[in-house]
C-alpha positions in Angstrom: 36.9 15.8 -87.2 33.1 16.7 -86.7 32.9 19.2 -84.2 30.0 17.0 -82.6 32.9 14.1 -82.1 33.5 14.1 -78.4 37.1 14.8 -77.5 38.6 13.2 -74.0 41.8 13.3 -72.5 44.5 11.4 -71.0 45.5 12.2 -67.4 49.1 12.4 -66.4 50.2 8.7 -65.7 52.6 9.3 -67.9 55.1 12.5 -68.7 54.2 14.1 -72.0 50.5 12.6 -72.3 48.4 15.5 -73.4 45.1 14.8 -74.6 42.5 12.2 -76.7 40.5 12.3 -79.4 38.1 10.5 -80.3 37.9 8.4 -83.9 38.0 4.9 -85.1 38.8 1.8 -87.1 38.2 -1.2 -89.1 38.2 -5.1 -89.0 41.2 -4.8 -91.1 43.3 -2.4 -89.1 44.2 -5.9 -86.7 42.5 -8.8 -87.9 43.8 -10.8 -85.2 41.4 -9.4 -82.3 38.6 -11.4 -83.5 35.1 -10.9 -82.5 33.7 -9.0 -79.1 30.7 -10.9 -77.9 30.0 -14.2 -76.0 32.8 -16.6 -76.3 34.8 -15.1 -78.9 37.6 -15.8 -80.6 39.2 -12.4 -79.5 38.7 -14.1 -75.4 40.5 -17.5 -76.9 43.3 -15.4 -78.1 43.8 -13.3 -74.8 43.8 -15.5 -71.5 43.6 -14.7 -68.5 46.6 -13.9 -66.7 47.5 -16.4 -63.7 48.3 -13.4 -61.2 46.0 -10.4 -59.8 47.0 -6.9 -60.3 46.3 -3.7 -59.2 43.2 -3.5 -61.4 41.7 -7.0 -60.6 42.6 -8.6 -63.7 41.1 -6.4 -66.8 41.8 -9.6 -69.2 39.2 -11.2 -67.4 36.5 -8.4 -67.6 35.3 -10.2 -70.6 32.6 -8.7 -73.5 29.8 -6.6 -72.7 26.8 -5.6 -74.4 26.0 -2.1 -75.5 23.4 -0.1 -77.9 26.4 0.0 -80.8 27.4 -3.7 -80.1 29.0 -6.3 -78.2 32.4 -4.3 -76.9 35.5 -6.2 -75.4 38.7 -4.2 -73.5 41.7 -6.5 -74.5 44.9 -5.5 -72.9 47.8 -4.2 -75.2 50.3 -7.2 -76.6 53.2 -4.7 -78.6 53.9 -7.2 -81.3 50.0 -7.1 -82.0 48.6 -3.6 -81.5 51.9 -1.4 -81.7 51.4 -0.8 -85.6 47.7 -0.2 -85.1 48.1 2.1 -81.9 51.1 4.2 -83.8 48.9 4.7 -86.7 46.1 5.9 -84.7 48.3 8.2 -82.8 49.8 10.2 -86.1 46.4 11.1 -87.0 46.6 14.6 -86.7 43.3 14.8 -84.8 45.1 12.4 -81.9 48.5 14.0 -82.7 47.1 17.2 -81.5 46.0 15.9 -78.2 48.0 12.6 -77.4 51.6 14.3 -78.2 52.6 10.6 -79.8 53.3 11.2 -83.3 55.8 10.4 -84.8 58.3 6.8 -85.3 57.0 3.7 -84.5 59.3 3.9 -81.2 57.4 7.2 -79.8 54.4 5.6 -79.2 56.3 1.8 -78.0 58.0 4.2 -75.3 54.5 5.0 -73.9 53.5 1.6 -73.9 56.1 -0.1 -72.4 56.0 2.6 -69.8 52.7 1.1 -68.7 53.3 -2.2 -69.5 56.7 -2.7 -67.9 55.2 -0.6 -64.5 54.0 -1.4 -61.5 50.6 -2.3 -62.6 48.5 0.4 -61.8 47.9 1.1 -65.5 46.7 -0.5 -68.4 46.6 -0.5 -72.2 43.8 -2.0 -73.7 42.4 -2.2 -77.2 38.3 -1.9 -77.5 37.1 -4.1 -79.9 33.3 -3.1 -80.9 31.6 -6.4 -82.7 34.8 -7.4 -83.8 36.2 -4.3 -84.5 39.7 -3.0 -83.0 38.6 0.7 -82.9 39.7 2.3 -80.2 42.5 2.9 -77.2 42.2 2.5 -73.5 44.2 3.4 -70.6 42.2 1.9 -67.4 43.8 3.3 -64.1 44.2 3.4 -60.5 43.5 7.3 -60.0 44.6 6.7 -56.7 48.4 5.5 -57.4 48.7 7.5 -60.2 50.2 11.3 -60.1 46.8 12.6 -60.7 46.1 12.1 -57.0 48.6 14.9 -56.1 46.0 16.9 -57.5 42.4 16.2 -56.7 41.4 14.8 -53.5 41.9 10.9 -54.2 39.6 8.1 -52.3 41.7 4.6 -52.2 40.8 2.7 -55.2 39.6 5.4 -57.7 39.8 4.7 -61.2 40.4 6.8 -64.1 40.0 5.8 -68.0 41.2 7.7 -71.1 40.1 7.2 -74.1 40.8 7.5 -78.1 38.9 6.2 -80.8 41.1 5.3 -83.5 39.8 5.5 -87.5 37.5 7.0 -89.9 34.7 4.4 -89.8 33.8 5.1 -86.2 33.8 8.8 -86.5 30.6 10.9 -85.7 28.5 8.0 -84.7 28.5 9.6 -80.8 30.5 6.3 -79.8 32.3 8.4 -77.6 29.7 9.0 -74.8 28.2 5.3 -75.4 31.6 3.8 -75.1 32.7 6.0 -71.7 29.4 5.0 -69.8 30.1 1.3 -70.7 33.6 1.1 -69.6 32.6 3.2 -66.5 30.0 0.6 -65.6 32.0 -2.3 -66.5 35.1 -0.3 -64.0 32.2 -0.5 -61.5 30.4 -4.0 -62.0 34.1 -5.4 -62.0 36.3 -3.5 -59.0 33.6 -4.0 -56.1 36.2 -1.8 -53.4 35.9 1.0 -56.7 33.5 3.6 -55.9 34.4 6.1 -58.4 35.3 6.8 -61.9 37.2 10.0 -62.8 38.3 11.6 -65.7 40.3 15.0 -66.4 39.4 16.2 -69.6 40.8 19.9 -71.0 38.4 22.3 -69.8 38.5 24.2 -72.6 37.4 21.3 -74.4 33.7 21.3 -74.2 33.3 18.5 -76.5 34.4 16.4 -74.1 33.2 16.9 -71.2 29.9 17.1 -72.9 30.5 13.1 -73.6 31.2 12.5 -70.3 28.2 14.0 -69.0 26.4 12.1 -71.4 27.6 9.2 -70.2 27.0 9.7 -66.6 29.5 11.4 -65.5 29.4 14.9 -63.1 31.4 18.0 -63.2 33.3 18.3 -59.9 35.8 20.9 -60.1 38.7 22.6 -62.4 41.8 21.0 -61.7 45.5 22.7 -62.2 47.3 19.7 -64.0 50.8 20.1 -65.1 49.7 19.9 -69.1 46.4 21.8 -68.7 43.4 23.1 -66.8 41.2 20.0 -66.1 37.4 19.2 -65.8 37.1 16.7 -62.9 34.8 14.6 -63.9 33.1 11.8 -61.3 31.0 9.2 -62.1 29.8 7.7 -58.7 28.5 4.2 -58.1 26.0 5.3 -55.8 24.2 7.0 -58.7 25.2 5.3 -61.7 21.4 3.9 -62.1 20.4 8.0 -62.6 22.5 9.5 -64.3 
C-alpha cells in the first residue's frame, strides 16, 4: 500500500476490532449496488426501513455529492455484501489492522454482531458513482464502549472506515470520503454535535486524513487494543476547517 494511502481505525464497538485500512474496489466486486447519485437504482434496491433507530435511519441518508463523485452509504444486507466485505478483509493490508481474516464466518460473526444489536451501530457499504468500494461502521460514540474512555456528550457519533480494492488505492479518497460522511453524520442527526474517531497514534497516516478532512486532534486515548488519536470534528466549525 502507498505510504501516502491514509490508514483509519475501528474503535472498540466490537471485541477484537483492531484497525482500518484504507483501499478499494470495482463495479464488479457487487454488481448489485447499482449506481450512487440522484435516484438510483442502488436507493430502489435498499428502502427505507419503516422504524427509527438509534442513528435516525442511515438508509434514508440518501446520495451525496463529492469532488470524486456522487457517494451513497447503503447499510449491510449479509447475503449481498458478505462475500465482498470478507474479501476485503483478507487483504493483508486490512488483515493487518481489522483482525478479520480468515473463513467466510470470521468476518459474518462481526457483522451480525452489529446487525443483530441494539442498533447503535451500523454496517454500511459506500458506493462511489456506482462503485461498492469501501466499508463503513457509522456509530453512537456515546452508547458504544468507547465512551468509557473519552469524555462522551449524548449523541456523538463515530465512523470507521476501510476502503476495499486496488482501483481506489492512492487516489487520497480517504480524507475526501471521511469529511463527506462526517458532514453527511452532521446535515442528517440535527441533536449530533460531534464526530469522533480513534485512530492508532502511531499511525500518522491516518490521522493526517482525518485532519484533512476536518477533523481536530483532541487528546491520546488508552483503548484496550491501542493508544488512540481522539479525533473531533465539531459542527460548530465544520464550515472552517
Amino acid at each position: 500500500m502507498p505510504p501516502a494511502e491514509p490508514i483509519a481505525e475501528t474503535g472498540i464497538a466490537v471485541p477484537g476490532m483492531a484497525d482500518v485500512v484504507c483501499g478499494a474496489g470495482s463495479r464488479s466486486d457487487s454488481p448489485d449496488l447499482g449506481r450512487a447519485s440522484g435516484e438510483d437504482s442502488a436507493s430502489r434496491r435498499y428502502p427505507v426501513p419503516c422504524h427509527d433507530d438509534l442513528l435516525d435511519r442511515v438508509a434514508g441518508w440518501g446520495p451525496v455529492d463529492t469532488p470524486a463523485g456522487g457517494f451513497h452509504l447503503v447499510p449491510v444486507r449479509l447475503a449481498r455484501d458478505l462475500p465482498l466485505i470478507c474479501r476485503w478483509m483478507n487483504d493483508p493490508a486490512a488483515a493487518a489492522f481489522w483482525g478479520l481474516a480468515g473463513p467466510q464466518e470470521v468476518t459474518q460473526d462481526h457483522l451480525r454482531a452489529q446487525l443483530a444489536g441494539d442498533g447503535h451501530s451500523v454496517p454500511c457499504i459506500g458506493v462511489l458513482d456506482g462503485a461498492p468500494m469501501s466499508y463503513w461502521e457509522i456509530y453512537r460514540a456515546d452508547l458504544d464502549p468507547l465512551a468509557r474512555h473519552y469524555p462522551a456528550r449524548p449523541h456523538d457519533m463515530g465512523i470507521h472506515l476501510l476502503v476495499g480494492g486496488v482501483a481506489h488505492r492512492g487516489r487520497g479518497l480517504g480524507g475526501l470520503l471521511l469529511r463527506a460522511v462526517a458532514d453527511l453524520v452532521l446535515a442528517q442527526r440535527p441533536s449530533c454535535t460531534r464526530v469522533i474517531a480513534e485512530p492508532d497514534i502511531r499511525n500518522t497516516p491516518s490521522v493526517a486524513a482525518f485532519l484533512t478532512a476536518g477533523f481536530r486532534f483532541s487528546a491520546e486515548v488508552d483503548l484496550p487494543a491501542k493508544r488512540a488519536a481522539l479525533m473531533v470534528r465539531d459542527r460548530s466549525f465544520r464550515h472552517l476547517l
